[in-house]
mmCIF file of the C-alpha atoms, coordinates in Angstrom:
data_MODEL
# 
_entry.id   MODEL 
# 
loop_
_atom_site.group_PDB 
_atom_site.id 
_atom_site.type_symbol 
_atom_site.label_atom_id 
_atom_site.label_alt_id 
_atom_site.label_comp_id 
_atom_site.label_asym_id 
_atom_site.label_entity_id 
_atom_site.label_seq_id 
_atom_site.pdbx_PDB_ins_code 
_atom_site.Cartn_x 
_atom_site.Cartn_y 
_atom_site.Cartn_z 
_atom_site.occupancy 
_atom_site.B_iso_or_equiv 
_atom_site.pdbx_formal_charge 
_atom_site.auth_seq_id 
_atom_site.auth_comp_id 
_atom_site.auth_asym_id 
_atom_site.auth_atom_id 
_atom_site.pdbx_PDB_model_num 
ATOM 1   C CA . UNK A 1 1   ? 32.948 0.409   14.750  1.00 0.00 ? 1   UNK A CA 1 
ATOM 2   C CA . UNK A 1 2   ? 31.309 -2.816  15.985  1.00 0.00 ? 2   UNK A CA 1 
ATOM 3   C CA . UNK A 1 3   ? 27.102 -1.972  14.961  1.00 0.00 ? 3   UNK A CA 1 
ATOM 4   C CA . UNK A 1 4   ? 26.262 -6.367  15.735  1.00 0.00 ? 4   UNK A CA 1 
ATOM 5   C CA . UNK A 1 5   ? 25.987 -5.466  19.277  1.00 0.00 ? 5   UNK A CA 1 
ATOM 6   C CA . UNK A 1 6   ? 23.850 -2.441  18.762  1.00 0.00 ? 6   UNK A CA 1 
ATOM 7   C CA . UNK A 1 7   ? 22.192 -4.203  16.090  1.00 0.00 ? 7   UNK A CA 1 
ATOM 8   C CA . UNK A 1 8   ? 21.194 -7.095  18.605  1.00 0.00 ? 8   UNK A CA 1 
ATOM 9   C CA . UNK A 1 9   ? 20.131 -4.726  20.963  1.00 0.00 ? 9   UNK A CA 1 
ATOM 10  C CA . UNK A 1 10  ? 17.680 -3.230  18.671  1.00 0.00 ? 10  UNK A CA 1 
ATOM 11  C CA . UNK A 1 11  ? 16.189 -6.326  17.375  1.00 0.00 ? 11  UNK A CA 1 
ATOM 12  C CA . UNK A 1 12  ? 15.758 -7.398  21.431  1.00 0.00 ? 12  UNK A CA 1 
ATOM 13  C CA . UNK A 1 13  ? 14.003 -4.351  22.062  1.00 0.00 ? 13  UNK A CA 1 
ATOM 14  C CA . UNK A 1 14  ? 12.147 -4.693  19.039  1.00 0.00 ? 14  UNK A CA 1 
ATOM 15  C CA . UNK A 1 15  ? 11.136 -8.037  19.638  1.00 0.00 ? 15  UNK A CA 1 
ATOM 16  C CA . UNK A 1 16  ? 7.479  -7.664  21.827  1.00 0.00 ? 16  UNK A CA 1 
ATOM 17  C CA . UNK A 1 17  ? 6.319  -5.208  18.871  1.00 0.00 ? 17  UNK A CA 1 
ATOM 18  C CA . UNK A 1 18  ? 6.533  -7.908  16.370  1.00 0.00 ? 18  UNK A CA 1 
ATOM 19  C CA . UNK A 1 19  ? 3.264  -9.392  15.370  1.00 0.00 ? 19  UNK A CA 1 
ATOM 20  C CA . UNK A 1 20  ? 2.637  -12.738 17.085  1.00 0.00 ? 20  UNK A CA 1 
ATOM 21  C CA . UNK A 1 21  ? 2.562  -15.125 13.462  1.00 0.00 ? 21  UNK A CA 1 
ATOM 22  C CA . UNK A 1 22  ? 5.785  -14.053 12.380  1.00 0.00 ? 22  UNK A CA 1 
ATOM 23  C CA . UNK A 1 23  ? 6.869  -15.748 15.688  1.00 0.00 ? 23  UNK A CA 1 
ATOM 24  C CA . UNK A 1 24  ? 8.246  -19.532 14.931  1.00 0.00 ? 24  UNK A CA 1 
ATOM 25  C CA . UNK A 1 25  ? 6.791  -22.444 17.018  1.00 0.00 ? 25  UNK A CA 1 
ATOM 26  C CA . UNK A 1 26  ? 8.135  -22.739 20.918  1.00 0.00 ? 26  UNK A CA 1 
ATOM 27  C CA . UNK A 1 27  ? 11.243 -24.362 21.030  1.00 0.00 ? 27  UNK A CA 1 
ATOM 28  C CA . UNK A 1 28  ? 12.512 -23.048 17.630  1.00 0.00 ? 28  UNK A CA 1 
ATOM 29  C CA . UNK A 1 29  ? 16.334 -22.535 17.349  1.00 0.00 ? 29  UNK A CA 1 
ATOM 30  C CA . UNK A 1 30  ? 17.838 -19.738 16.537  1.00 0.00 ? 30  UNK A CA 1 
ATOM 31  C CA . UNK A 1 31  ? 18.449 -19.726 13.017  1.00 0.00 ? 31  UNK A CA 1 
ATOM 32  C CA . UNK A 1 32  ? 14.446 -20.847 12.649  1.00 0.00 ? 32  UNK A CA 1 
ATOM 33  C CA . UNK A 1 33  ? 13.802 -17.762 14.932  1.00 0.00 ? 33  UNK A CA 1 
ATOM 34  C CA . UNK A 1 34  ? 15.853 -15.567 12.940  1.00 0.00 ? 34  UNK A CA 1 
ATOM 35  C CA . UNK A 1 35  ? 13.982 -16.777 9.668   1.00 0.00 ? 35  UNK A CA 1 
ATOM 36  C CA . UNK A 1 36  ? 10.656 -16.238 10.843  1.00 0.00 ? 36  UNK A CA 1 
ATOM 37  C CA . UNK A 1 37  ? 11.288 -12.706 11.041  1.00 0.00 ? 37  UNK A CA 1 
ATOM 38  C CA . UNK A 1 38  ? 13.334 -12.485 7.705   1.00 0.00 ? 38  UNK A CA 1 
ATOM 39  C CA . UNK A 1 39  ? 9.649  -14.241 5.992   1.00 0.00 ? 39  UNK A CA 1 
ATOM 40  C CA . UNK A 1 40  ? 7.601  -11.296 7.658   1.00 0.00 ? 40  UNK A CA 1 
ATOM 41  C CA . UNK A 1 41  ? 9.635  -8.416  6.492   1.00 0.00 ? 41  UNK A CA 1 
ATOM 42  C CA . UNK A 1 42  ? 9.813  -10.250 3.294   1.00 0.00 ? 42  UNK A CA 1 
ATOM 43  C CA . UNK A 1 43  ? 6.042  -10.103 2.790   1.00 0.00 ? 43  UNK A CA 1 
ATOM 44  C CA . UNK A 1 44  ? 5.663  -6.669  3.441   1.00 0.00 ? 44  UNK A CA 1 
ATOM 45  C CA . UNK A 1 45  ? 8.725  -5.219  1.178   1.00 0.00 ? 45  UNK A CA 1 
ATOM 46  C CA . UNK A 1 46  ? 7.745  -7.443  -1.828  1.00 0.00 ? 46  UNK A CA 1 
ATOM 47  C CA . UNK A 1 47  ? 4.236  -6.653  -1.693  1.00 0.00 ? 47  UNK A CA 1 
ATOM 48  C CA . UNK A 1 48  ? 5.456  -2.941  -1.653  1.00 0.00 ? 48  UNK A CA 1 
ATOM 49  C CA . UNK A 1 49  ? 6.937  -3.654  -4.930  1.00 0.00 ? 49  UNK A CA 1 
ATOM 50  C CA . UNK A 1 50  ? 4.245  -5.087  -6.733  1.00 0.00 ? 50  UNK A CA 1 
ATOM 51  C CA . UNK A 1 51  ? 1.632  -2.726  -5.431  1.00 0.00 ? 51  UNK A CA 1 
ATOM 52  C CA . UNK A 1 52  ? 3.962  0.390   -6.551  1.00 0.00 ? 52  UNK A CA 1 
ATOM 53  C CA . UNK A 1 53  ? 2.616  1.364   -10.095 1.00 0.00 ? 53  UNK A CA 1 
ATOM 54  C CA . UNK A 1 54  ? 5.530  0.735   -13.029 1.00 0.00 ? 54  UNK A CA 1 
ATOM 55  C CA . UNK A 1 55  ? 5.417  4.806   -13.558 1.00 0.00 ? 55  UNK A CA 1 
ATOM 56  C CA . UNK A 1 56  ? 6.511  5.535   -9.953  1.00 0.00 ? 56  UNK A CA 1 
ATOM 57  C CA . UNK A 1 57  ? 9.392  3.128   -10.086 1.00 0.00 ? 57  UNK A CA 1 
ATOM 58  C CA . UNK A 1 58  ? 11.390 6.262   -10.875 1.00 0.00 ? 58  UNK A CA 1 
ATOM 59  C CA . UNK A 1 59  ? 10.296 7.953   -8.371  1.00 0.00 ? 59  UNK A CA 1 
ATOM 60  C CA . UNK A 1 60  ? 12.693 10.278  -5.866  1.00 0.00 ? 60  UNK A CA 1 
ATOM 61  C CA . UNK A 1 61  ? 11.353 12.042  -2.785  1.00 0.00 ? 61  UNK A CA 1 
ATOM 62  C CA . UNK A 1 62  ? 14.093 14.452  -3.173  1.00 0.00 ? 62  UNK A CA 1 
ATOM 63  C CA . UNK A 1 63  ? 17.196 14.978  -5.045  1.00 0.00 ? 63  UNK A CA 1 
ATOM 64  C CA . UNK A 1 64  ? 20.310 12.801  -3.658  1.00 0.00 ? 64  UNK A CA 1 
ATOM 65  C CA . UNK A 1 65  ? 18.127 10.047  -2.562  1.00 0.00 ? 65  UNK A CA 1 
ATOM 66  C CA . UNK A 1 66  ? 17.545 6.258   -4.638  1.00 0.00 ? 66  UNK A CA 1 
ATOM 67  C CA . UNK A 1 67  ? 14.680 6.084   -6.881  1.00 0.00 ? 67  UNK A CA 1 
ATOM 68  C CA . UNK A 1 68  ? 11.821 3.788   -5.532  1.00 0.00 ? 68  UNK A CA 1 
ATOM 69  C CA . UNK A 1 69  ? 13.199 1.050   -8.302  1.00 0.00 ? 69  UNK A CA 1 
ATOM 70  C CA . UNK A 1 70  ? 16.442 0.911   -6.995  1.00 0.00 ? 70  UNK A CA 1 
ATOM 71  C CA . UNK A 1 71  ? 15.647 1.094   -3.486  1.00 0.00 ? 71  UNK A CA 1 
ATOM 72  C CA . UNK A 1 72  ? 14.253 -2.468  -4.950  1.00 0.00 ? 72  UNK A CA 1 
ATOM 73  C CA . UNK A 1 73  ? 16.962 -3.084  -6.550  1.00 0.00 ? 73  UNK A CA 1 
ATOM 74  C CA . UNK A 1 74  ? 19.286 -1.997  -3.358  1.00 0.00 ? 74  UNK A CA 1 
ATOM 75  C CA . UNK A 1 75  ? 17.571 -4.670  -0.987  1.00 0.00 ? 75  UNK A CA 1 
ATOM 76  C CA . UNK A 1 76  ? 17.888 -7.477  -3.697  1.00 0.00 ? 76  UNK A CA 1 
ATOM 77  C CA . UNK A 1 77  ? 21.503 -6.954  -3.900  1.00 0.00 ? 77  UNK A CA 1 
ATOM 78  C CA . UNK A 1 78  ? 22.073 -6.985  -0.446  1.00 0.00 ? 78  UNK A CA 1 
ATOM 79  C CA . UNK A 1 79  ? 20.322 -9.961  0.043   1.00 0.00 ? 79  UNK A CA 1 
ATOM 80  C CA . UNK A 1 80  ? 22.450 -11.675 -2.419  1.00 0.00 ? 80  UNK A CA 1 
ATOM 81  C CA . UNK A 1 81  ? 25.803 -10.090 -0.752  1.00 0.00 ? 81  UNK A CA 1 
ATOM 82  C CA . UNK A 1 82  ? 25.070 -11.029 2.866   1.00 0.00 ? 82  UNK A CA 1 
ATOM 83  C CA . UNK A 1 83  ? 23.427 -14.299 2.109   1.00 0.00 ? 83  UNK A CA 1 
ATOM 84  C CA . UNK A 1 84  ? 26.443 -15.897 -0.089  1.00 0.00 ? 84  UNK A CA 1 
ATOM 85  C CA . UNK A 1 85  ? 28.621 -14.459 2.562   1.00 0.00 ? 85  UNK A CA 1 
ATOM 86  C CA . UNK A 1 86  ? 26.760 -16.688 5.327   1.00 0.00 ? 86  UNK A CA 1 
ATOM 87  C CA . UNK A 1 87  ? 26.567 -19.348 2.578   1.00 0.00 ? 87  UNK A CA 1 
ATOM 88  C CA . UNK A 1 88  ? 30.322 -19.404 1.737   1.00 0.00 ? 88  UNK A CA 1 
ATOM 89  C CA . UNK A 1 89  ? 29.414 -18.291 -1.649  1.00 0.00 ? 89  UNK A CA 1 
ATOM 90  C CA . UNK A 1 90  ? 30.154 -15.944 -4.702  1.00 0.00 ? 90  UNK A CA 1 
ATOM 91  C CA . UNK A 1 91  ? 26.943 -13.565 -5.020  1.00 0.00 ? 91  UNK A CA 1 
ATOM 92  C CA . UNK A 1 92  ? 25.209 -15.015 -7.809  1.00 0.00 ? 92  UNK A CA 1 
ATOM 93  C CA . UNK A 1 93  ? 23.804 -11.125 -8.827  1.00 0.00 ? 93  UNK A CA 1 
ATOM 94  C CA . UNK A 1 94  ? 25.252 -9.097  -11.340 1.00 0.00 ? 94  UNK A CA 1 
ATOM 95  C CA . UNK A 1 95  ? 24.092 -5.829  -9.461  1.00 0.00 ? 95  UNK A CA 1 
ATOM 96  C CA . UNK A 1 96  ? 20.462 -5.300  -9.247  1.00 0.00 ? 96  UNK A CA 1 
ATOM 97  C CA . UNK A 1 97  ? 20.438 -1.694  -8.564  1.00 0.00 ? 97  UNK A CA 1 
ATOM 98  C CA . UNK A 1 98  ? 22.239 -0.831  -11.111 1.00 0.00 ? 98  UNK A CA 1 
ATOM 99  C CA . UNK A 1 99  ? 21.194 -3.001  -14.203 1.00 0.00 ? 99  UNK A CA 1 
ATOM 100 C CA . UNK A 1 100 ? 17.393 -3.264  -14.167 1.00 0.00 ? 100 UNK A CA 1 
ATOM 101 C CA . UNK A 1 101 ? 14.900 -0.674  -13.983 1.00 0.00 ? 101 UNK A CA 1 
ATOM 102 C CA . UNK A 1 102 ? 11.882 -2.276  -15.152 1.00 0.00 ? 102 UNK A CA 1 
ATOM 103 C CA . UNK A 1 103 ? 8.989  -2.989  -12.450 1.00 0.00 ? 103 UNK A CA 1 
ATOM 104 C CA . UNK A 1 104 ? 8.880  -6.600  -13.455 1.00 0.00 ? 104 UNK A CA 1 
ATOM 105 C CA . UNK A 1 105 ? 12.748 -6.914  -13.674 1.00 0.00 ? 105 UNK A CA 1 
ATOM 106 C CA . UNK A 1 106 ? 13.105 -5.516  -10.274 1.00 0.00 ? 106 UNK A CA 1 
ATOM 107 C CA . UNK A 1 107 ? 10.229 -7.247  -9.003  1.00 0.00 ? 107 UNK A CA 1 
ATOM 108 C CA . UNK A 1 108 ? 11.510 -10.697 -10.225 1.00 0.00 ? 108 UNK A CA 1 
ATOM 109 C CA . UNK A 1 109 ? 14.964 -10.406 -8.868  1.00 0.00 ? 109 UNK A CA 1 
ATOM 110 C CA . UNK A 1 110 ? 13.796 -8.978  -5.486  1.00 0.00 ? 110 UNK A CA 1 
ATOM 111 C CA . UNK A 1 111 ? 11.582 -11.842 -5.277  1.00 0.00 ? 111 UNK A CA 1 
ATOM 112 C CA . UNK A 1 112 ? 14.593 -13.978 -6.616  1.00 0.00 ? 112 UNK A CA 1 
ATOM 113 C CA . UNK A 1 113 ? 17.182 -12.680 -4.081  1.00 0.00 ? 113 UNK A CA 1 
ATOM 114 C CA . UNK A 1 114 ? 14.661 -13.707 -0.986  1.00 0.00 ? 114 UNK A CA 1 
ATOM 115 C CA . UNK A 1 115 ? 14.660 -17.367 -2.595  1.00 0.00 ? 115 UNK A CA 1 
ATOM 116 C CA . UNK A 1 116 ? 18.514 -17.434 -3.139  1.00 0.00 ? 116 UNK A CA 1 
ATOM 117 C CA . UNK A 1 117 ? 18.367 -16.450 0.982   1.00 0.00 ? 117 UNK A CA 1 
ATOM 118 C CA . UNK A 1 118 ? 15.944 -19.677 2.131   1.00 0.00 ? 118 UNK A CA 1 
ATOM 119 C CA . UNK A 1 119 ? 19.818 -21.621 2.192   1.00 0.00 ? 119 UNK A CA 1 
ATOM 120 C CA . UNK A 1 120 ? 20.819 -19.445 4.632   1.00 0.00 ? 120 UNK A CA 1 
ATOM 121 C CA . UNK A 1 121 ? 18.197 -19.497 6.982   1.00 0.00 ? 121 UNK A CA 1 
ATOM 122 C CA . UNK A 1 122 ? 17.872 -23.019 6.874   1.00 0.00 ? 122 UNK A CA 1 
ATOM 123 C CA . UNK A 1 123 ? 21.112 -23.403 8.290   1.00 0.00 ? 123 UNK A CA 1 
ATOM 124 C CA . UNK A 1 124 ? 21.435 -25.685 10.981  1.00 0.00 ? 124 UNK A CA 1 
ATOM 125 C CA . UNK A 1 125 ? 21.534 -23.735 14.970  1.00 0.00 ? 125 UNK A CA 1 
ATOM 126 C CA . UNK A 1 126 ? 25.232 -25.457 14.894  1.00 0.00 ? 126 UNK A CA 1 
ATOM 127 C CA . UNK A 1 127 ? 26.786 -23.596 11.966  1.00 0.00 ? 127 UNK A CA 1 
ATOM 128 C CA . UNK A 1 128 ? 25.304 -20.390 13.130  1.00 0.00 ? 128 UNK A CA 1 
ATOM 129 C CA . UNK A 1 129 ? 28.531 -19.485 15.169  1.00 0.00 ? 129 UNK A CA 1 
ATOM 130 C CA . UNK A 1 130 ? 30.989 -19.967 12.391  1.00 0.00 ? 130 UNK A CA 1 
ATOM 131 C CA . UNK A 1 131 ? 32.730 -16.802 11.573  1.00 0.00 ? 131 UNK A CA 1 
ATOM 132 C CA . UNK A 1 132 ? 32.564 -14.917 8.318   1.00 0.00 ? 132 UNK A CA 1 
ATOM 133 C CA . UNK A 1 133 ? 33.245 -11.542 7.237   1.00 0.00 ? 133 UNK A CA 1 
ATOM 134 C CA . UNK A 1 134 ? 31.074 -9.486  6.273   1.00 0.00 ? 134 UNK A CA 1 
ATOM 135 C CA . UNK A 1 135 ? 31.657 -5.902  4.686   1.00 0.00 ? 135 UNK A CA 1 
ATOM 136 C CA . UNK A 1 136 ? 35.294 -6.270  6.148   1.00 0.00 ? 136 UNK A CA 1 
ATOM 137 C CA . UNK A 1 137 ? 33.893 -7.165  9.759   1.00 0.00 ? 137 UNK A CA 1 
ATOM 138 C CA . UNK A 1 138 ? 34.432 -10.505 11.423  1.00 0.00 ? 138 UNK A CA 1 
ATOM 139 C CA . UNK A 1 139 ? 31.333 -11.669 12.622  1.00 0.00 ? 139 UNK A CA 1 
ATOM 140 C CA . UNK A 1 140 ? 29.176 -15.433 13.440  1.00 0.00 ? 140 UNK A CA 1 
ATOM 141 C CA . UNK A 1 141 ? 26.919 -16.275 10.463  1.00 0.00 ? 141 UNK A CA 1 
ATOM 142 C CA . UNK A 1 142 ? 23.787 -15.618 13.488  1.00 0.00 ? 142 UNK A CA 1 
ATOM 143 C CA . UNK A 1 143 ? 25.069 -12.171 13.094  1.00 0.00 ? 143 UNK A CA 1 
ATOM 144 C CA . UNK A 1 144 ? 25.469 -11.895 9.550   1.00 0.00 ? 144 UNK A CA 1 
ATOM 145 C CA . UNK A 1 145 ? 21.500 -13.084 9.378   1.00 0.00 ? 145 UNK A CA 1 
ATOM 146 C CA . UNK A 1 146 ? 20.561 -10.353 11.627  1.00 0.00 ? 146 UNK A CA 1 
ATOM 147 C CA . UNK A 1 147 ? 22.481 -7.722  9.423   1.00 0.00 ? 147 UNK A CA 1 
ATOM 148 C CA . UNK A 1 148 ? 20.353 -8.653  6.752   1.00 0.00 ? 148 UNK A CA 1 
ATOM 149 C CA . UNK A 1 149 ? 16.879 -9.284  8.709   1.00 0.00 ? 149 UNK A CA 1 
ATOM 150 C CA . UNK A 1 150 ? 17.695 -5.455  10.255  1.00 0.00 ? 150 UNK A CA 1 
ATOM 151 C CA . UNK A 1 151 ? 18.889 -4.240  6.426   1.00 0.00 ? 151 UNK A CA 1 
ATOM 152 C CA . UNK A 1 152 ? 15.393 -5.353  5.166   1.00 0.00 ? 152 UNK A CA 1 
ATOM 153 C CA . UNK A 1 153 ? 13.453 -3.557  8.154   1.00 0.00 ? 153 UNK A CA 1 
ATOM 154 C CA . UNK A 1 154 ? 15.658 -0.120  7.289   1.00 0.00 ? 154 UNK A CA 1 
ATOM 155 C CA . UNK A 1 155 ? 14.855 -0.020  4.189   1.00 0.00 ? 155 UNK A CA 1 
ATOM 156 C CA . UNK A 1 156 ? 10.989 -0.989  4.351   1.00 0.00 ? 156 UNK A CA 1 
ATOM 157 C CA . UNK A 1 157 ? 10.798 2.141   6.178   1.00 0.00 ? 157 UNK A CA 1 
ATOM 158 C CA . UNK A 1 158 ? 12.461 3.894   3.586   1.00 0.00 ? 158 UNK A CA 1 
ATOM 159 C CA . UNK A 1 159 ? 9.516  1.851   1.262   1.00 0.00 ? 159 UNK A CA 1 
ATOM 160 C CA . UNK A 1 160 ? 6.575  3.184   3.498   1.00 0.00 ? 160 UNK A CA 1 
ATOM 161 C CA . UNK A 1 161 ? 7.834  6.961   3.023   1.00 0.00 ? 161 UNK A CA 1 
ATOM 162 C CA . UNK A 1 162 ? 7.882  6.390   -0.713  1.00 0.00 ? 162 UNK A CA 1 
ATOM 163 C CA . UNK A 1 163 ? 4.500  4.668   -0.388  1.00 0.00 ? 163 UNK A CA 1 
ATOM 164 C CA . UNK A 1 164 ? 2.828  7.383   1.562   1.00 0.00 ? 164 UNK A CA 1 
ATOM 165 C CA . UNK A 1 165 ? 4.126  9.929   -0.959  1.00 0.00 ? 165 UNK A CA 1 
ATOM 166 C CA . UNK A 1 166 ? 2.377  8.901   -3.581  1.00 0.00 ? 166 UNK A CA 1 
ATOM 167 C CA . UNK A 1 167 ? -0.853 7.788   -2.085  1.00 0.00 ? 167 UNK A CA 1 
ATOM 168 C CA . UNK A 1 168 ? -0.571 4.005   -1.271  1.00 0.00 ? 168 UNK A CA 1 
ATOM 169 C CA . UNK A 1 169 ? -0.980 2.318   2.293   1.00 0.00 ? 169 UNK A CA 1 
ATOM 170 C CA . UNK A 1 170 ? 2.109  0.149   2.889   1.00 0.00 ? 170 UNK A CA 1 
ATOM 171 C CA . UNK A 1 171 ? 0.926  -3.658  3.726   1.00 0.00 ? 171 UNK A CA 1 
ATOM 172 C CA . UNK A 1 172 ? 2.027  -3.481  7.179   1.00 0.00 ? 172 UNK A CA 1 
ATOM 173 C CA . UNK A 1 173 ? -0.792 -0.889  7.954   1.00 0.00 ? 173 UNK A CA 1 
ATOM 174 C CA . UNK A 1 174 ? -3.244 -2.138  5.602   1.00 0.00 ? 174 UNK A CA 1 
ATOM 175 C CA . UNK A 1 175 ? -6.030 -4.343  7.293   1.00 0.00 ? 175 UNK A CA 1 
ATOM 176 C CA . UNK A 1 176 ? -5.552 -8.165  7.377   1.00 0.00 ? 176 UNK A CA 1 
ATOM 177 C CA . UNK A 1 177 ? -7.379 -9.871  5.284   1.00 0.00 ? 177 UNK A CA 1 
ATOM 178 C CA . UNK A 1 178 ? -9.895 -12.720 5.995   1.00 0.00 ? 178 UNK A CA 1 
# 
């Protein structure tokens, strides 16, 4: 089943809801484009993680489901996978979900995954159609980004739910600051 068509789709749709500084300057390429919105998601799901106390790391809203640690844990790897994969690269993670449980573990190597991902969206617009394959689909490195930019968005909403549950505003509806 192709989903980077769908997925495209929903990020066009998508696209007059986003808040206007997460928008690059005029005339920004694609990959630039594409990286503003990976930043802005960014923001919100590691503030989630450093707002969530250490004791509700554990936390599962029902049986069957990940724990709020390695929901963490989840997004870091997958930023690793899909970002070496644009990159050309080995994933330098060992598996974040499933070694670390720790709040400041998790925290660090959420925060470290995001970092390892700045190569990829600073690719130039020109390498952004090369092919690569990701999760045993054949698709442009453009594509690939999206995956990941859509991956993060999926799961913050998984993040607010958790959030809610236990009493905290997620940073996407908490009021800007001055």
């Amino acid at each position: 089943m192709k989903r980077t068509p769908l997925l495209f789709a929903a990020l066009v749709v998508a696209a007059p809801v986003f808040a206007q500084e997460m928008m690059p300057p005029s005339g920004a390429g694609m990959v630039s484009t594409m990286k503003g919105n990976f930043g802005y998601i960014q923001g919100f799901v590691v503030k989630s993680a450093e707002e969530m106390p250490e004791a509700d790391y554990a936390f599962k809203p029902t049986k069957g489901v990940r724990s709020f640690g390695q929901l963490i844990g989840h997004v870091a790897d997958a930023n690793y996978g899909i970002c070496s994969t644009v990159l050309g690269q080995k994933s330098p993670s060992a598996g974040v979900e499933k070694s670390k449980t720790s709040k400041a573990d998790l925290v660090a190597a959420l925060k470290a995954s995001y970092e390892y991902c700045g190569a990829a969206y600073a690719l130039p617009d020109q390498d952004a159609g090369a092919k690569v394959n990701l999760f045993g689909q054949e698709m442009t490195r453009m594509a690939a980004l999206l995956a990941n930019v859509s991956h993060n968005w999926e799961h913050y909403g998984n993040i607010v739910t958790y959030l809610r549950i236990k009493g905290q505003v997620p940073p996407s509806s908490q009021p800007p600051r001055p």
